[in-house]
VEXGUVO-574569 format. One record per residue (C-alpha): x, y, z. Coordinates in steps of 0.001 Angstrom, whole numbers, plus 500000, padded with zeros to 6 digits. Layout:
XYZ/...
This chain:
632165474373683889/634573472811686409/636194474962688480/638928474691691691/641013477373693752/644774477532693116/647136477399695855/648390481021695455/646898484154693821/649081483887690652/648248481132688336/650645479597686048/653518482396686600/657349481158686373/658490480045690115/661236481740691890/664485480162691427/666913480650693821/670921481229692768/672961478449694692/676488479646696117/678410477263695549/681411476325697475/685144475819696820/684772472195697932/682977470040695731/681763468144697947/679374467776700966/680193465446703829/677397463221704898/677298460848707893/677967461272711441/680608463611711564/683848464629709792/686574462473709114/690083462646707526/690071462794704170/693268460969703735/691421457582704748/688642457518701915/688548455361698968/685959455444696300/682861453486696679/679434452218694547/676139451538695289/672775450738693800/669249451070695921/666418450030694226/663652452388693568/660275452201692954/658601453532690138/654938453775688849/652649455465686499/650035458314687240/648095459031683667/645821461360683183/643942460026679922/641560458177681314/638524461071682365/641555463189684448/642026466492683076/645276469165683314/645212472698684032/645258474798680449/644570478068681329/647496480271682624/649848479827679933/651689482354677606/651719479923674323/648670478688672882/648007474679671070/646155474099668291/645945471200665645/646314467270665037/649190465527666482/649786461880664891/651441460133667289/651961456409666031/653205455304669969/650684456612672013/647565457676669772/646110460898667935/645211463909670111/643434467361668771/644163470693670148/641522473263670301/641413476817672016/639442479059673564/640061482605674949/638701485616676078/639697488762674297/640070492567674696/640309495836672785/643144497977671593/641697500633672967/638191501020675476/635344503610674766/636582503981671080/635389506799668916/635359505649665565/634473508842663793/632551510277661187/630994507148658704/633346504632659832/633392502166656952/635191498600657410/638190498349655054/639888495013655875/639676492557658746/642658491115659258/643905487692661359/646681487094662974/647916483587664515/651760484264665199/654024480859665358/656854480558667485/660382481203665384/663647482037665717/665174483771662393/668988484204660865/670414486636658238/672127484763655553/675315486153653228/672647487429650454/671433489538653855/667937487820653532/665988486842657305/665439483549656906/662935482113659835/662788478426661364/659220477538663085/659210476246666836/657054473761668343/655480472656664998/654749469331664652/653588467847661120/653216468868657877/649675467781656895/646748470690656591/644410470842658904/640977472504659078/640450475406661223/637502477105662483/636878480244664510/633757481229666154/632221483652668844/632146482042671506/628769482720673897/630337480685676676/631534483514680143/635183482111681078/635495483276684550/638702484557685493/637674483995689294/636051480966690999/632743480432693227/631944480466695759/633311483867697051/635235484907693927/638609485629695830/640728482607694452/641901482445690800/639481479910688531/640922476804687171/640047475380683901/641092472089682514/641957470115679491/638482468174679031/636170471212679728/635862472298676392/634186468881675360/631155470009678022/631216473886677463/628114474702675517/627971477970673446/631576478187672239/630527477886668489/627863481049667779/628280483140664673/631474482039662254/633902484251662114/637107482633659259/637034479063658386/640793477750656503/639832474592654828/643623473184654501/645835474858656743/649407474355657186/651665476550659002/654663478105656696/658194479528657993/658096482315655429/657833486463656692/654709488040656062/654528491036654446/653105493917656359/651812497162654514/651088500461655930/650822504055654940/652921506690656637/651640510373657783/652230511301654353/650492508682652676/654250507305651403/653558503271651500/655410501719653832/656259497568653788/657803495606656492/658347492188656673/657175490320660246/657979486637662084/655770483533660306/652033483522660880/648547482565659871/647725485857657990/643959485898657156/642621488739655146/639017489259655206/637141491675652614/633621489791651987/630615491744653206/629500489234655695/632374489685657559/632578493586657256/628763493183658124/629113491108662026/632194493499662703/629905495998662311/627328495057664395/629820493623667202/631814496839667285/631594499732665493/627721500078666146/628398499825669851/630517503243670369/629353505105673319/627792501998675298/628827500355678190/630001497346676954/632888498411675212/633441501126678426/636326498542679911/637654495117679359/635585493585681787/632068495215680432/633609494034676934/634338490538678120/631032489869679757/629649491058675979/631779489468673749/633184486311675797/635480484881673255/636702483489670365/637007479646669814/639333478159667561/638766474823666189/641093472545664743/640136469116662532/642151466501661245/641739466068657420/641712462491656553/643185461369659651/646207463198659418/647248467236659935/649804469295661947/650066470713665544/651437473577666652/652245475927669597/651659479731668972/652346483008670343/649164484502672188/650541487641672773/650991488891668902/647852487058668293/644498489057667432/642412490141664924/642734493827663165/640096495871662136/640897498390659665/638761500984658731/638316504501656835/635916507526659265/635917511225658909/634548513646657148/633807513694652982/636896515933652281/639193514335655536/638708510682655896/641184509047657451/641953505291657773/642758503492661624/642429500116663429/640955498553666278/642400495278667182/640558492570669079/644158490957671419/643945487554672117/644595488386676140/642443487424679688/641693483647680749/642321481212677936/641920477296677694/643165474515675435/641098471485674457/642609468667674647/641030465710672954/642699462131672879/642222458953671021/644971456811672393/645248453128671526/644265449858673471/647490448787674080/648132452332675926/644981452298677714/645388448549679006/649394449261679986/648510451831682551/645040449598683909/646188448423687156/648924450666688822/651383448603691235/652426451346693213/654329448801695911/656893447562693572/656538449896690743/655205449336687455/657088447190684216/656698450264681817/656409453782682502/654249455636680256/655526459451679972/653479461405677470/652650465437677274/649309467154677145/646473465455678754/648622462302679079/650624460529681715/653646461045684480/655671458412686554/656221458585690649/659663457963691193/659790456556695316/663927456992696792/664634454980699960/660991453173699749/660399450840702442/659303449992706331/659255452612708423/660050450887711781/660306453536714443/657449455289712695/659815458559712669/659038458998709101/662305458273707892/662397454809706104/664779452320707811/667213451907704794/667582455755704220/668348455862708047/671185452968707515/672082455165704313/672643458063706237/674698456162709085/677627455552706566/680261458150706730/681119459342702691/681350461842700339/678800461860697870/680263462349694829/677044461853692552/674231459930692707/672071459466689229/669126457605687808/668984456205684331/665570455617682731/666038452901679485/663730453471677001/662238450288676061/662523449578672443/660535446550672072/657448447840673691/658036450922671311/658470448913668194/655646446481668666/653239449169669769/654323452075667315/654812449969663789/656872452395662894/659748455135663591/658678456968665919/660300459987667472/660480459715671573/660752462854673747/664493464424673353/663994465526677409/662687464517680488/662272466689683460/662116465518687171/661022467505689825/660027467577693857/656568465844694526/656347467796697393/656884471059696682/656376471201692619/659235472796692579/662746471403690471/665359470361692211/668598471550693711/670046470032690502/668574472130688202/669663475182690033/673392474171689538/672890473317686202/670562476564685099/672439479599683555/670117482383685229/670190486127684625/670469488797687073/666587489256687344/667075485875688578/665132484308685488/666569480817683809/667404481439680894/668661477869679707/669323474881680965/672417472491680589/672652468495680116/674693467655683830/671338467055685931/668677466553682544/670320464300680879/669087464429677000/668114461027674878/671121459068674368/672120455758672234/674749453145674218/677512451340672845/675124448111673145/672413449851671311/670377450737674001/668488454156674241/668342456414678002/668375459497679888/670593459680682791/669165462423685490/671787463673687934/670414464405690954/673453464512693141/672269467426695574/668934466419696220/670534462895697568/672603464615700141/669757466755701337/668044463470701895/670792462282703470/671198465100705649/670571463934709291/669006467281710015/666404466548706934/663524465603708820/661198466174706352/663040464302702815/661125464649699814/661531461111698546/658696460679696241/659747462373692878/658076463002689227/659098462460686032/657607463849682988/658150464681679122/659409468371678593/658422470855675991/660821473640676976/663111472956680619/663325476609681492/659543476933682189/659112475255685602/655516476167686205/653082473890686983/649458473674686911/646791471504688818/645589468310688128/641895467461688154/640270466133691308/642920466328693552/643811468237697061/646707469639698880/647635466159700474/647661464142697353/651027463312695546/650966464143692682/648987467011692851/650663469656690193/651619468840686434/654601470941684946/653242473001682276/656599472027680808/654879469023680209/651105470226679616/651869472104676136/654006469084675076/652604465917672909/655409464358672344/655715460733674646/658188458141675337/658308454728677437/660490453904679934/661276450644681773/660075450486684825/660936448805688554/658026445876687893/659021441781688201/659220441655684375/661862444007683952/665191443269682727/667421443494685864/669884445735683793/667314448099682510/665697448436685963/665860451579687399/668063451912690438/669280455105692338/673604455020691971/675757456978694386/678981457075693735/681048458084697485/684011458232698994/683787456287702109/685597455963705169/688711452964704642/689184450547707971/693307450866707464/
């Protein structure tokens, strides 16, 4: 078990965005001082950047535990390379110190795995539901076991400091498959309601339809047989007395997912309506009386990832020019790779810590109007390594190296609620997967604010070194660690954003070999000061 020390107390929670107040004037006023506005006329520039890769597929692992969804499955990727999801959690009780009752007798065990959906009532009035964050259509195989292995929700060697697992650890965890528990030999998740029956007080029958889901009913004896044992014959000892005696007793459950014949589906899934249900008849001869217990899919979890990218991949990311940036960058989600983005690289010659052309940048007096980066996807390298169509990430996400934390960009272009929670996120700064006029394919980031914070005189700290990575979902801004490194190193955080995602694209770079048009350069467009 690996385990590290996050930098706060909560681990993998939503960060605290902060509501801009905007101004009446559009614009801020960077340089030396203020001039008349009457003597500006409207300027262009190009700075080159630097850009380079930082993978992770290569023996680096990503933070997996902390997160609300869960990943499971076999993602075919025909760019990049196949990956398989697995997942491991701890679990707790509906209810602690149960009393089961008179001859409690197992009815039904019942599994839930509950897909993310959104649903929409059609002119016959019938909920229709379309999945989320399914990718495929192939079965897979799918395997759930007890797991013997203790996931520790705190880390050594004083226990104070949240514990961090990673993406490879369940490859070296050993006891995570004990006694089966369901096995689905072809499994494919399906967007139709499942059909929920119950019994009222007065024994009327009572049928409700719920959101997509694995829904796995168990009846064989075996299975009535380990509940049993697990459970039901424990009532009245300590380890079912609170969730953490129950924990340290029955550490988890481990599901396994298998490609089937090199193919299968993968899939993100709700964690929180996730469990298994046992229902069961007690009581006396002439009053029995059926309940449940359910087993919640809550505590520390971790997903497995496990990747079998291709040579081509490997060998594009195998020596790293981080001085003049690299001829492709490699953006892929999960346990894959990020770029370093470097603004106003260069000598420092004073040694002030402020590069010599971002101190010549911020002599000139203008008005920033915007200042953007576009990243080209480049097709040929796609093509020739892919075979085949290939569907590249819709969004990419850049955010602040040195803090983890999005940019003053995002802020503007975030509709937040009054809890102060984003609850979407526009196209202005995060420019979404576009096709040219000439044919060519990019995303155009906006990232107008954070230039005139660097060029802020009174910035004497400017967060220069930026990262861009593949996004699942752009209102979760989280981000968890990456695998042996410290405070100091850049990067040292992954966006979950990113984490949960498989999907990949590849981006032309700031290397000699690239295309001067499809290089990527940092454009400000000003209004600057005119000599008449």
């Amino acid at each position: 078990m690996k385990l590290n020390t996050l930098l706060s107390k909560t681990l993998g929670s939503l960060m605290f965005i902060f509501i801009l107040v905007s101004c009446q004037d559009d614009f801020q006023e960077v340089g030396n001082g203020l001039v008349n506005a009457s003597n500006f006329t409207s300027e262009s520039s190009e700075l080159d950047v630097v850009a380079y890769n930082r993978p992770f597929f290569i023996g680096t692992g990503v933070q997996t535990n902390g997160l609300s969804a869960g990943a499971l499955g076999f993602y075919q990727d025909t760019l990049y390379g196949n990956t398989t999801a697995s997942y491991l959690t701890q679990v707790g009780l509906s209810g602690y110190n149960p009393s089961f009752g008179a001859d409690p007798v197992i009815d039904t065990v019942i599994v839930d795995i509950t897909y993310f959906s959104s649903s929409s009532i059609t002119a016959e009035n019938v909920t229709e539901y379309t999945l989320d964050s399914v990718y495929g259509d192939n079965p897979i195989k799918l395997t759930a076991y007890r797991s013997g292995y203790f996931l520790s929700e705190t880390a050594p060697p004083d226990f104070t400091e949240n514990a961090v697992y990673y993406s490879n650890d369940l490859q070296q965890f050993s006891g995570i498959e004990s006694e089966m528990l369901f096995e689905v030999a072809d499994f494919v998740p399906s967007d139709e309601a499942v059909t929920n029956v119950g019994a009222s007080a007065t024994g009327v029958v009572d049928t409700t339809l719920v959101s997509p889901r694995l829904r796995l009913k168990q009846t064989d004896e075996d299975t009535k047989t380990f509940w049993k044992q697990a459970i039901f014959d424990q009532e009245g000892s300590d380890v079912l007395f609170n969730a953490n005696s129950f924990r340290n007793y029955f550490r988890g459950i481990y599901l396994k997912a298998e490609a089937i014949d090199g193919s299968g589906t993968y899939f993100l899934f709700d964690r929180a309506n996730s469990g298994i249900t046992i229902k069961y008849t007690s009581g006396e001869t002439d009053n029995r009386q059926q309940s449940s217990i359910r087993l919640t899919f809550d505590g520390t979890s971790v997903i497995g990832y496990q990747n079998d990218f291709k040579a081509e991949i490997e060998a594009e990311v195998g020596t790293i020019n981080t001085t003049e940036g690299d001829d492709n960058l490699l953006l892929k989600g999960g346990q894959g790779s990020m770029a370093v983005i470097e603004l106003f690289a260069g000598p420092d010659s004073d040694g002030d810590g402020i590069s010599d052309i971002l101190e010549t940048e911020r002599a000139k007096e203008r008005l920033v109007r915007e200042a953007n980066l576009e990243f080209f996807v480049n097709d040929d390298f796609v093509q020739a390594t892919a075979g085949a169509a290939v569907q590249l990430a819709p969004r990419i996400y850049i955010y602040n190296l040195e803090t983890n934390q999005p940019l003053a960009d995002f802020n503007a272009d975030a509709a937040i609620s009054g809890q102060g929670v984003v609850t979407a996120v526009g196209t202005s700064h995060l420019g979404p997967l576009r096709e040219l006029d000439n044919g060519d394919r990019s995303y155009k980031i906006r990232i107008t604010e954070h230039v005139k914070g660097l060029l802020n005189p009174d910035n004497e700290n400017p967060a220069t070194k930026l990262g861009i990575v593949v996004s699942q979902n752009l209102i979760f801004t989280g981000t968890g660690m990456i695998e042996n490194t410290t405070n100091e190193d850049r990067p040292n955080r992954l966006p979950f954003t990113s984490i949960i995602s498989q999907q990949g694209t590849v981006l032309y770079g700031t290397g000699a070999n690239v295309p001067e048009a499809q290089k990527i350069k940092l454009r400000i467009f000003s209004a600057e000061v005119s000599n008449q």
